[in-house]
PALUM-954236 format. One record per atom (N, C-alpha, C): residue number from 1; residue in one letter; atom name; x, y, z negated. Coordinates in steps of 0.02 Angstrom, whole numbers, plus 50000, padded with zeros to 5 digits. Each point is the difference from the previous one (the first is absolute). Layout:
<pts>
+-----+----+----+-------+-------+-------+
!   i ! aa ! at !    px !    py !    pz !
+-----+----+----+-------+-------+-------+
! NUM !  A ! CA !     X !     Y !     Z !
...
+-----+----+----+-------+-------+-------+
</pts>
This chain:
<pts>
+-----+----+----+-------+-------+-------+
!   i ! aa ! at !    px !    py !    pz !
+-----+----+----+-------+-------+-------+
!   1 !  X !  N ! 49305 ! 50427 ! 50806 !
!   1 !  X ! CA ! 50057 ! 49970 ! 50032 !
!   1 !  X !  C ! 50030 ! 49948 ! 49952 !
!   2 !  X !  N ! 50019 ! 49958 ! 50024 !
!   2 !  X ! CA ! 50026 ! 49949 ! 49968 !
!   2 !  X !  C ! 50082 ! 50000 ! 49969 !
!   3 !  X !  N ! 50014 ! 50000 ! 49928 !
!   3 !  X ! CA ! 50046 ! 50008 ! 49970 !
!   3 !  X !  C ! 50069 ! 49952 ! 50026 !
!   4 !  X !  N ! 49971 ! 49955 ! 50042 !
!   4 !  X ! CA ! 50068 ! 49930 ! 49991 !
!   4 !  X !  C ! 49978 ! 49939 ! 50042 !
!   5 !  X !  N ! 50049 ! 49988 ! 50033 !
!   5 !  X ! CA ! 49987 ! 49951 ! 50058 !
!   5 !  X !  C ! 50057 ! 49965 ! 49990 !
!   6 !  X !  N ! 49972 ! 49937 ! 50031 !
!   6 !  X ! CA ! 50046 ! 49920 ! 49986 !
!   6 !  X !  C ! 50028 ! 49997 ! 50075 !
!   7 !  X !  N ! 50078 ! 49972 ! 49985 !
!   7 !  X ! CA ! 50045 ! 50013 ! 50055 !
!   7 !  X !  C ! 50042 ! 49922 ! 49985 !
!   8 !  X !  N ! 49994 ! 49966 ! 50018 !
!   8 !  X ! CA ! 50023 ! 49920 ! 49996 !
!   8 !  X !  C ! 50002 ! 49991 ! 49922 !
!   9 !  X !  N ! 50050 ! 49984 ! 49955 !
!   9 !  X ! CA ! 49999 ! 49998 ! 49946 !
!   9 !  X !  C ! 50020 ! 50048 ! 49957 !
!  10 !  X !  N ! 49962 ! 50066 ! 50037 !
!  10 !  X ! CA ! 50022 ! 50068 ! 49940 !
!  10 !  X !  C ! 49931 ! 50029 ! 50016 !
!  11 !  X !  N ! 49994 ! 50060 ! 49947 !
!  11 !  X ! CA ! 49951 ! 50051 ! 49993 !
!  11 !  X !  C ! 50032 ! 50037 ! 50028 !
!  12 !  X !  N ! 49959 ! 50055 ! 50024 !
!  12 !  X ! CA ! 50032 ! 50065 ! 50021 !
!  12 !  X !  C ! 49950 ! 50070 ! 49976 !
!  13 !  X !  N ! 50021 ! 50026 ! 49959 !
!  13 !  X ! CA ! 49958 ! 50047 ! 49975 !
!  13 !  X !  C ! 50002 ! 50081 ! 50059 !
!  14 !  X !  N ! 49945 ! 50033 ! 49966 !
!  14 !  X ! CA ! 50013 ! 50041 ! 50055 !
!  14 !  X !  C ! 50024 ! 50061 ! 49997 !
!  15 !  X !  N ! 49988 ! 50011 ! 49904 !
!  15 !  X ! CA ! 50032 ! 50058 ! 50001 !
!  15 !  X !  C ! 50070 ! 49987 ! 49955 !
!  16 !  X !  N ! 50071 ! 50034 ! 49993 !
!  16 !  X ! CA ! 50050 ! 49981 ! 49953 !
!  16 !  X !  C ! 49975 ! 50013 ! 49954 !
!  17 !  X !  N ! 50005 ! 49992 ! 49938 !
!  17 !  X ! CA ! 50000 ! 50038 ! 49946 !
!  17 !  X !  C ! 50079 ! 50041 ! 49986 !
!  18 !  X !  N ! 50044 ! 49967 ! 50017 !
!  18 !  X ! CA ! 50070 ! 50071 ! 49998 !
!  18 !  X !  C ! 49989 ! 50040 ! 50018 !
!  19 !  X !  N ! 49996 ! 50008 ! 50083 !
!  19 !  X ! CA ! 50012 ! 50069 ! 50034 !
!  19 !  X !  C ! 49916 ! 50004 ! 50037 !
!  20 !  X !  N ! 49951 ! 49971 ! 50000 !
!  20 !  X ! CA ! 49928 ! 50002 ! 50022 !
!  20 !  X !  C ! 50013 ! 50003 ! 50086 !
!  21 !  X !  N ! 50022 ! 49973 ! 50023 !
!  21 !  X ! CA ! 50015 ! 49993 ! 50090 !
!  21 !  X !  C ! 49936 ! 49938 ! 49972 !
!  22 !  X !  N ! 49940 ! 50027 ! 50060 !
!  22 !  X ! CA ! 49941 ! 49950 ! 50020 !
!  22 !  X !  C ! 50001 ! 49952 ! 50045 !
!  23 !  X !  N ! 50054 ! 49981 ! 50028 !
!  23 !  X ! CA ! 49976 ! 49953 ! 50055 !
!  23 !  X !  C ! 50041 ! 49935 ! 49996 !
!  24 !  X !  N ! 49982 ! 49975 ! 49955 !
!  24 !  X ! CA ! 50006 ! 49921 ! 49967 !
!  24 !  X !  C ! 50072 ! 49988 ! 50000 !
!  25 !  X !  N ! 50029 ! 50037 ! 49974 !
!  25 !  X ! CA ! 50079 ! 49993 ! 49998 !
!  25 !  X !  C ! 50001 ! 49944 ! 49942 !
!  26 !  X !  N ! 49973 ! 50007 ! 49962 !
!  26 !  X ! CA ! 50027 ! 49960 ! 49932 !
!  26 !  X !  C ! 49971 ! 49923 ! 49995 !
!  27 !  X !  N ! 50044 ! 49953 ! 49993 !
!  27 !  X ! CA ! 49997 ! 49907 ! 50021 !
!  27 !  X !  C ! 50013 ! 50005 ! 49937 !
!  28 !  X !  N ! 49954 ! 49918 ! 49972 !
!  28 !  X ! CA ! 50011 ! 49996 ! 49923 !
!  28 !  X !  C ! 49994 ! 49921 ! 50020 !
!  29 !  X !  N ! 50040 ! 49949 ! 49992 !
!  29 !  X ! CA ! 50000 ! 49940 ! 50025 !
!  29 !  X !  C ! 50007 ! 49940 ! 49905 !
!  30 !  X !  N ! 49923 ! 50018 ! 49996 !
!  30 !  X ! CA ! 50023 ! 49960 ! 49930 !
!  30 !  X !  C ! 50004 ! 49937 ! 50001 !
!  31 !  X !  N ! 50017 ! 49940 ! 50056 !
!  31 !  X ! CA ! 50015 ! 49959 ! 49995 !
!  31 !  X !  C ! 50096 ! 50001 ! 49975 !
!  32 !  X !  N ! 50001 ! 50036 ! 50024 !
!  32 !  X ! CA ! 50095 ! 50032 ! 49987 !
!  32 !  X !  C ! 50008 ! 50039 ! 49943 !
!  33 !  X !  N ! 49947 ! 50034 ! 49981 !
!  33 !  X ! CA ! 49995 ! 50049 ! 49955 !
!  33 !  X !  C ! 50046 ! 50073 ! 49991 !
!  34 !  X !  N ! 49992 ! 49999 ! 50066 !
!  34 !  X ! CA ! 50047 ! 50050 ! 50007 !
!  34 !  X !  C ! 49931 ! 50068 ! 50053 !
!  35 !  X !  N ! 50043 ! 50064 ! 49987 !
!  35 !  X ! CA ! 49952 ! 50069 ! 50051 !
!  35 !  X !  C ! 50053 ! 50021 ! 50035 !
!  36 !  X !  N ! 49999 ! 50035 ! 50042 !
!  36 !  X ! CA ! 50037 ! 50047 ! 50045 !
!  36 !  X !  C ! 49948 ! 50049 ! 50031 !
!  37 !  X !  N ! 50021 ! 50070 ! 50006 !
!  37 !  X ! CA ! 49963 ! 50043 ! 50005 !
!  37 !  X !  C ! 50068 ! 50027 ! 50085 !
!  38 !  X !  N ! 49949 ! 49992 ! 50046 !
!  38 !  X ! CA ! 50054 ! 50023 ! 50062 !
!  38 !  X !  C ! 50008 ! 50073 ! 50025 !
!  39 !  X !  N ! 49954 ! 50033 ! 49948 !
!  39 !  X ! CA ! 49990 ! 50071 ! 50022 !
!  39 !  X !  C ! 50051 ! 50038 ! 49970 !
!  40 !  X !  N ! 50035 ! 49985 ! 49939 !
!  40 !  X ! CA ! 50045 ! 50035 ! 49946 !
!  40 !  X !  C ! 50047 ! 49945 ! 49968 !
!  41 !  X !  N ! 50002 ! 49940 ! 50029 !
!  41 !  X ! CA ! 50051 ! 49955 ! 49960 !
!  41 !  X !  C ! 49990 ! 49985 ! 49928 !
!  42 !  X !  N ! 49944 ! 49994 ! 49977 !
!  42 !  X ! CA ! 49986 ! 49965 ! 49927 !
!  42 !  X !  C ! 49991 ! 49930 ! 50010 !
!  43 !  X !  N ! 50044 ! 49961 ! 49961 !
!  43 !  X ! CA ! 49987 ! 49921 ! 50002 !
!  43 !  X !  C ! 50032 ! 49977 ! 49923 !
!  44 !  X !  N ! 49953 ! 49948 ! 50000 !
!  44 !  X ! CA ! 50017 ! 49961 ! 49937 !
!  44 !  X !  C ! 49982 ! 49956 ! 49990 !
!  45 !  X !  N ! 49977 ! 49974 ! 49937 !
!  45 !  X ! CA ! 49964 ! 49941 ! 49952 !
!  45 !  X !  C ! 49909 ! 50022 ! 49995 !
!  46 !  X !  N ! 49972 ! 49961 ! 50045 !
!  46 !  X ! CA ! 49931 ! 50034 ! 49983 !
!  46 !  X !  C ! 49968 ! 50004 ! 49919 !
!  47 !  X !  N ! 50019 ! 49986 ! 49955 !
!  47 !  X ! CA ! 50005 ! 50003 ! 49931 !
!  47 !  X !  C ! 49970 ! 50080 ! 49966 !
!  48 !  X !  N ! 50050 ! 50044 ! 50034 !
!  48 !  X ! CA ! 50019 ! 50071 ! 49987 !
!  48 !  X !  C ! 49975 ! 50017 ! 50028 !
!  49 !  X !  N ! 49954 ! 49979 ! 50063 !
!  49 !  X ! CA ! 49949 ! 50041 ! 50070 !
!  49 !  X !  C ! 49928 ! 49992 ! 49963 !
!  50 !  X !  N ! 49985 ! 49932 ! 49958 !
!  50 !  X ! CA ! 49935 ! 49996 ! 49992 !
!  50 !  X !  C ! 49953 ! 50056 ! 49958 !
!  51 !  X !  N ! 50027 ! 50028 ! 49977 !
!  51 !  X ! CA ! 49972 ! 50053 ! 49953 !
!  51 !  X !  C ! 49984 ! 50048 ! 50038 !
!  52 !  X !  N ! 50070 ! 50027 ! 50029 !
!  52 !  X ! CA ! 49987 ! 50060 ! 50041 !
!  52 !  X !  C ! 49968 ! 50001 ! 50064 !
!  53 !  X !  N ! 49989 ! 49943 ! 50043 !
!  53 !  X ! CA ! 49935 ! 49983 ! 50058 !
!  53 !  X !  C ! 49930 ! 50000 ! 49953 !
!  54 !  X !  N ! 49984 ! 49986 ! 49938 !
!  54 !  X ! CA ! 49940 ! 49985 ! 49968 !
!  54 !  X !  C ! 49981 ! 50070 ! 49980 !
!  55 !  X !  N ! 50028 ! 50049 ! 49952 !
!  55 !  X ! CA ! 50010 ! 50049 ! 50001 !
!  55 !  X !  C ! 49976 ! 50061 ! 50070 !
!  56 !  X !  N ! 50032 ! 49995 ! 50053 !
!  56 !  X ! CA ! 50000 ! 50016 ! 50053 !
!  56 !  X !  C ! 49931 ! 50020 ! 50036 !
!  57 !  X !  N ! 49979 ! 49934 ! 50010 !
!  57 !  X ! CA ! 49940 ! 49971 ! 50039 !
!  57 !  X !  C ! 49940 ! 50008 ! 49948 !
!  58 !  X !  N ! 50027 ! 50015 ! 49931 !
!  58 !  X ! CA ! 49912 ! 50011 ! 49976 !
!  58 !  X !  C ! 49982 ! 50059 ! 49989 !
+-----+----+----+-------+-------+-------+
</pts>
């Protein structure tokens, strides 16, 4: 299954890494550089996300 799908100018991953809700809650729009996670309300500076999505996924 595929980790992450493109949704106009955001990613959408599929699993959170906060709270692990699978169904592509989490938008990471690095033209803005900003994430929002819609399943649990995590948002920020994608800065502080990149580790922990890399981390995550390997």
């Amino acid at each position: 299954m595929k980790e992450y799908k493109v949704s106009g100018k955001e990613i959408m991953y599929r699993v959170c890494p906060f709270c692990g809700n699978d169904r592509y809650n989490l938008s990471v729009n690095f033209e803005k550089g900003v994430y929002h996670a819609w399943c649990c309300g995590k948002g920020g500076r994608i800065s502080g996300l990149k580790g922990l999505i890399k981390s995550f996924y390997n």
